[in-house]
N, C-alpha and C positions, 0 to 999 in steps of 0.2 A: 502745557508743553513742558518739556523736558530739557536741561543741557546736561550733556552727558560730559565727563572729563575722560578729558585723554591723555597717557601720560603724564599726568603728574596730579597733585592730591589737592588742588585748590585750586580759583581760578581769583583773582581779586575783582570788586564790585563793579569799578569803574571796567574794566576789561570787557565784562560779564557784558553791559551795556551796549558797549561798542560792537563786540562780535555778533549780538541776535541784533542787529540796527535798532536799537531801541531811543540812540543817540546817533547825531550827525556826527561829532568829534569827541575828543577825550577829553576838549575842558566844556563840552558842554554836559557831560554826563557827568563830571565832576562838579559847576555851578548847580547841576540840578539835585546833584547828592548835598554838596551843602546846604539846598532850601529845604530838605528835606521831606525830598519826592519820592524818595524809594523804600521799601521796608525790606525786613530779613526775618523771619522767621515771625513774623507778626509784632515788630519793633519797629519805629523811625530807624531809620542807620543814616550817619552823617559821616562816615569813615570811606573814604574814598577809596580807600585800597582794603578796604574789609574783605578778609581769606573767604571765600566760600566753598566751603567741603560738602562730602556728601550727602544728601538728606536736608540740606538746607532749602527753605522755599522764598524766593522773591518777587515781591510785588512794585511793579512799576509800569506807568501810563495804562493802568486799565490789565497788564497780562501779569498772569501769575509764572512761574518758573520756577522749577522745581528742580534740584542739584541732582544726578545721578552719576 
């Protein structure tokens, strides 16, 4: 699957979460960012507000996501 941006050049990781439902709230995708649940380009990422621009691909509970 794909998130596409819309006006504007990044979206941040915790956001990222929240909008595909991949989290119930923002500090649960935040606690789950801290344990280091989600990756970014094939990396742990523990950065909650990590910029993601385009081309970027994340991996979290099993789905991949891919920045367009």
């Amino acid at each position: 699957p794909e998130f596409k941006l819309n006006n504007s050049e990044f979206i941040p990781l915790n956001d990222l979460l929240k909008v595909r439902r991949l989290v119930g709230t923002g500090g649960e995708a935040n606690a789950r960012i801290s344990a280091g649940e989600a990756q970014v380009n094939g990396d742990v990422e523990y950065r909650k507000r990590r910029k993601l621009r385009t081309g970027d691909v994340v991996f979290f509970a099993g789905e991949e996501i891919v920045i367009r």
